[in-house]
C-alpha positions in Angstrom: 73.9 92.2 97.7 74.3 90.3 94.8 78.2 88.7 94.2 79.1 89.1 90.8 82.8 88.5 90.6 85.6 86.4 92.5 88.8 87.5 93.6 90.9 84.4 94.4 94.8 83.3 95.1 94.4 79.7 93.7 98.2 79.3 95.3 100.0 81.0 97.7 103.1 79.3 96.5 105.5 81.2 94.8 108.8 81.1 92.6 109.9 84.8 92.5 111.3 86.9 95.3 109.4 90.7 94.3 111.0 93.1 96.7 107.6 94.7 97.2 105.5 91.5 98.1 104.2 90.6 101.7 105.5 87.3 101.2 109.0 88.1 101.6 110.9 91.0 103.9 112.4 93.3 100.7 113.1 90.0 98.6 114.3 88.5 102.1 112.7 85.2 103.0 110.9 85.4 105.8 109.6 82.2 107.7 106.6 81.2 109.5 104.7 84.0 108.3 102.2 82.1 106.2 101.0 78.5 104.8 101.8 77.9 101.8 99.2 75.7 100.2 97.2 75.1 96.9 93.0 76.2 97.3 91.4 73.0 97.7 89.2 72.7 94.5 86.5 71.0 96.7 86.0 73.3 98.6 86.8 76.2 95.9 83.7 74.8 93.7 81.3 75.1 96.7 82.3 78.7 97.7 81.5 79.4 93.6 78.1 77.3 93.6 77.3 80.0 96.8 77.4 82.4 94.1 75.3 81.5 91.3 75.4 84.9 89.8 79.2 85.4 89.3 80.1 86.4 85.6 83.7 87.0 86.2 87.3 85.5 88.1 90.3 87.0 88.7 93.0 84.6 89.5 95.6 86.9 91.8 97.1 86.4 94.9 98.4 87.9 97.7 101.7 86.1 98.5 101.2 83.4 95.4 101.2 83.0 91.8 98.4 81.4 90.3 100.1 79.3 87.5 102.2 78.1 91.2 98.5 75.5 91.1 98.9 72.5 88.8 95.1 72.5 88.5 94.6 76.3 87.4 92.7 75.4 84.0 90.9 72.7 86.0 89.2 75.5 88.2 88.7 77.6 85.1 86.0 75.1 83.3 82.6 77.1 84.0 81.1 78.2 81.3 79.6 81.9 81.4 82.4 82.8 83.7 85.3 85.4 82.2 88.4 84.4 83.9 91.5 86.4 84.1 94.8 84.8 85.4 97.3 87.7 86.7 101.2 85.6 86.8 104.9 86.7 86.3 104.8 83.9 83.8 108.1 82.4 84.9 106.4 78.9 85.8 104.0 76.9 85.1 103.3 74.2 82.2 103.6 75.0 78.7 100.9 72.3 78.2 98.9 74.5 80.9 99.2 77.9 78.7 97.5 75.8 75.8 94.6 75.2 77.7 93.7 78.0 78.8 94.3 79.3 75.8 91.8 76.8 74.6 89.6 77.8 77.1 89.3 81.4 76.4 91.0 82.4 79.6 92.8 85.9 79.9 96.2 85.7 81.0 97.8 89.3 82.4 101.7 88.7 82.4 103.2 91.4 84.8 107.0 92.0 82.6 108.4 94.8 84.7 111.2 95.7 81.7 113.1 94.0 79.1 115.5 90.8 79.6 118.2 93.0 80.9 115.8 94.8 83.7 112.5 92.0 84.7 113.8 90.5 87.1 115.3 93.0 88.8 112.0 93.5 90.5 110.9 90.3 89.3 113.5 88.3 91.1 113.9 84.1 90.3 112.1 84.8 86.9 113.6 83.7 84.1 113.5 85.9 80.9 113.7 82.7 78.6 110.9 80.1 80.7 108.7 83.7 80.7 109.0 84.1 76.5 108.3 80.5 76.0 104.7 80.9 78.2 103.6 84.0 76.5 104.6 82.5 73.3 102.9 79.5 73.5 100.0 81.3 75.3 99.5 83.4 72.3 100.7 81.5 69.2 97.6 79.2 70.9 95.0 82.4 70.4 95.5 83.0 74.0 94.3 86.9 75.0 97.7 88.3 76.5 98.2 91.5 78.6 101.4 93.1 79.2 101.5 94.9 83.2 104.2 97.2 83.4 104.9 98.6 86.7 106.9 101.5 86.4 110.1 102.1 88.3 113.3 104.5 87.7 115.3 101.3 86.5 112.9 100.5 83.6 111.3 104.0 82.4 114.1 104.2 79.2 112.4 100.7 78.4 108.4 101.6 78.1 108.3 102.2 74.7 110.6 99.1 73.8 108.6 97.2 75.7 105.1 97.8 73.8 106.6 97.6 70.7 107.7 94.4 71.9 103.8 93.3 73.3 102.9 94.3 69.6 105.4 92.2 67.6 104.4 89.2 70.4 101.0 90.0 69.7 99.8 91.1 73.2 95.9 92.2 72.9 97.0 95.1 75.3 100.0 96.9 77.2 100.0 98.7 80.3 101.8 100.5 82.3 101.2 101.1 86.1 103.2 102.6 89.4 101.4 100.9 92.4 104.4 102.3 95.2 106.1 99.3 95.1 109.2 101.2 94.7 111.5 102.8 97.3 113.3 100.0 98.7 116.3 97.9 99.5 116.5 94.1 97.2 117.7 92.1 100.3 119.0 89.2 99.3 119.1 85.8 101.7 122.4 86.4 102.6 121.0 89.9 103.9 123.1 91.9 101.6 121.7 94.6 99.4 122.2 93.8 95.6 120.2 96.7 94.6 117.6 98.9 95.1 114.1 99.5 93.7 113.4 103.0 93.3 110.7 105.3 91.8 110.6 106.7 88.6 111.8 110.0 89.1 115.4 110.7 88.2 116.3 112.2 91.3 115.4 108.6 93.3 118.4 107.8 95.6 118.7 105.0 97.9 119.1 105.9 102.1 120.9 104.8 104.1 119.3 101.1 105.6 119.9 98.9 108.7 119.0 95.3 106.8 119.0 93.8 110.7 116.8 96.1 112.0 114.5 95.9 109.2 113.8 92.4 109.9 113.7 92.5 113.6 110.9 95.2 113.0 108.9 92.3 110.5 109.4 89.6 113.0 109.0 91.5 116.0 106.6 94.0 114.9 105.1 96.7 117.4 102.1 98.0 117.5 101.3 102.1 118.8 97.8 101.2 119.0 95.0 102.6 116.5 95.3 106.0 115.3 92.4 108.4 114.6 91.2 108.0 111.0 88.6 109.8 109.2 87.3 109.9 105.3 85.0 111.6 103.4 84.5 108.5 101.1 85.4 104.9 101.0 85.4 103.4 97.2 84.8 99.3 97.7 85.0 96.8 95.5 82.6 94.6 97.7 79.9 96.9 97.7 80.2 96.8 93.6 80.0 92.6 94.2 83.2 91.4 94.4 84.5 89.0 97.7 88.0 87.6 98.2 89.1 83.9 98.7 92.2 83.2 99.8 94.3 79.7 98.9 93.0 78.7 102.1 89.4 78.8 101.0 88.8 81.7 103.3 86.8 84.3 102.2 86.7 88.2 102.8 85.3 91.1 101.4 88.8 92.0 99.3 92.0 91.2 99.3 93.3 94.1 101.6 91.2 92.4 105.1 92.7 89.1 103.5 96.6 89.5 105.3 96.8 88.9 108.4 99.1 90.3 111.3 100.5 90.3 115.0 98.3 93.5 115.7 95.4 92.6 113.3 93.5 89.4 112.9 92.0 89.2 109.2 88.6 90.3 108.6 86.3 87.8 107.2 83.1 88.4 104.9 81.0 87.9 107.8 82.1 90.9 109.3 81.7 93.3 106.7 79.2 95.1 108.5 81.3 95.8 111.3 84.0 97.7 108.5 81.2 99.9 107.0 80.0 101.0 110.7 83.3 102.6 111.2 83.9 104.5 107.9 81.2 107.6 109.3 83.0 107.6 112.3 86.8 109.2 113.0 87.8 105.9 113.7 87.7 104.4 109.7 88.8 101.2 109.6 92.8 102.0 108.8 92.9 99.0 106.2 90.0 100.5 104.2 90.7 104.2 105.1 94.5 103.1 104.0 93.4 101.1 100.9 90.5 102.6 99.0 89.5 106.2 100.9 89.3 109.6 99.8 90.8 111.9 102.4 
């Protein structure tokens, strides 16, 4: 199989508290759960010289931000390569932005709302230190991309919003709803500040136990592996794509890259043993869960 394409977390650092990321328990800080580190570029420019016939880099991670990595533009210097560079924008150097700019690089800025709604999902980013980044990005001629991600807080603010990518001069707007909704912003005093909810109207919050909520992510227990079957699995590695995390591990996507109590993380290597179970009715739940057809 021929690679084509890299999926990597350059950083698994982070300076926002997103209610729906693994790093954190609802926006609560959780501890011990993961290193946070920066991808050696050593050892990130031998995994790409594995792969001579990549064409294209995504820059995403699964618990960090990629601008988090002082040496972003420094791994995006291969020529032929199209690099994207997913970020809440809230960090990083302006000087940075200007580079990559320079450099041709594709930055997608995920701007969940306006400066009265961001970081309500977007939590420690700061509406001023984000417009300064995509301004300097783009007055640079850098290719901008606005992310949406729908949720019942922000909906009166879509059209606003890409009137607002147009006027900044944004090469694109989008709008997505990944389920990243339905849940408690637990703050690290354990309060409840507010909650992010789908966008339907009639969202409501229930009724949540904060303590047991985090007893459950610290203690987690596992009923054992349920019966699983799919009539088709769509993967991204079969279309040439692998995973490296800001480790330098590497996997066959981002969904085998987390690691738990119950599950140990499933590395390239292994791939094989993933496919063998998608005939079967024991589909591998991460890839049943993540990218089958029922």
């Amino acid at each position: 199989m021929s690679i084509i394409s890299l999926h990597v977390e350059p950083s698994s650092h982070c300076n926002a508290r997103c209610p729906g990321c693994p790093r954190n328990g609802y926006g609560y800080p959780l501890q011990g759960f993961f290193e946070e580190k920066h991808i050696d570029i050593g050892k990130y420019e031998r995994i790409l010289g594995s792969y001579p016939e990549v064409k294209e880099i995504l820059f995403c991670g699964n618990h960090g931000d990629p601008m988090m990595n002082p040496d972003i533009a420094q791994l995006c210097s291969k020529k032929n390569i199209h690099y994207t560079i997913a970020t809440n924008g809230g960090i990083g150097r302006l000087e940075t932005y200007e580079t990559l700019a320079a450099k041709g690089v594709v930055i997608t800025f995920g701007i969940d709302g306006l400066e009265d709604t961001n970081h309500l999902y977007r939590q420690g980013v700061k509406w001023r230190n984000l417009m300064d980044r995509v301004k300097t990005f783009i007055n640079k001629g850098g290719k901008a991309q606005w992310q949406f991600i729908k949720f019942k807080h922000n909906m009166h603010q879509v059209e606003k919003a890409r009137i607002m990518s147009e006027e900044l001069g944004f090469m694109d707007f989008s709008t997505l709803d990944v389920g990243r909704n339905n849940m408690p912003a637990i703050q690290p005093d354990k309060s409840i500040s507010h909650w992010i909810l789908p966008p339907e109207e009639d969202a409501q919050p229930y009724d949540f136990d904060v303590d047991e909520y985090l007893n459950m992510r610290y203690n987690p227990y596992y009923l054992g592996k349920s019966k699983c079957k799919v009539s088709d699995i769509s993967c991204e590695h079969l279309d040439g794509m692998v995973y490296v995390n800001s480790s330098g591990e590497v996997f066959p996507c981002c969904y085998q890259g987390f690691g738990h109590v119950d599950r140990p993380k499933v590395f390239l290597e292994d791939f094989k043993k993933l496919q063998d179970t998608w005939e079967t009715d024991q589909c591998d739940e991460v890839c049943a869960g993540s990218c089958g057809a029922p």
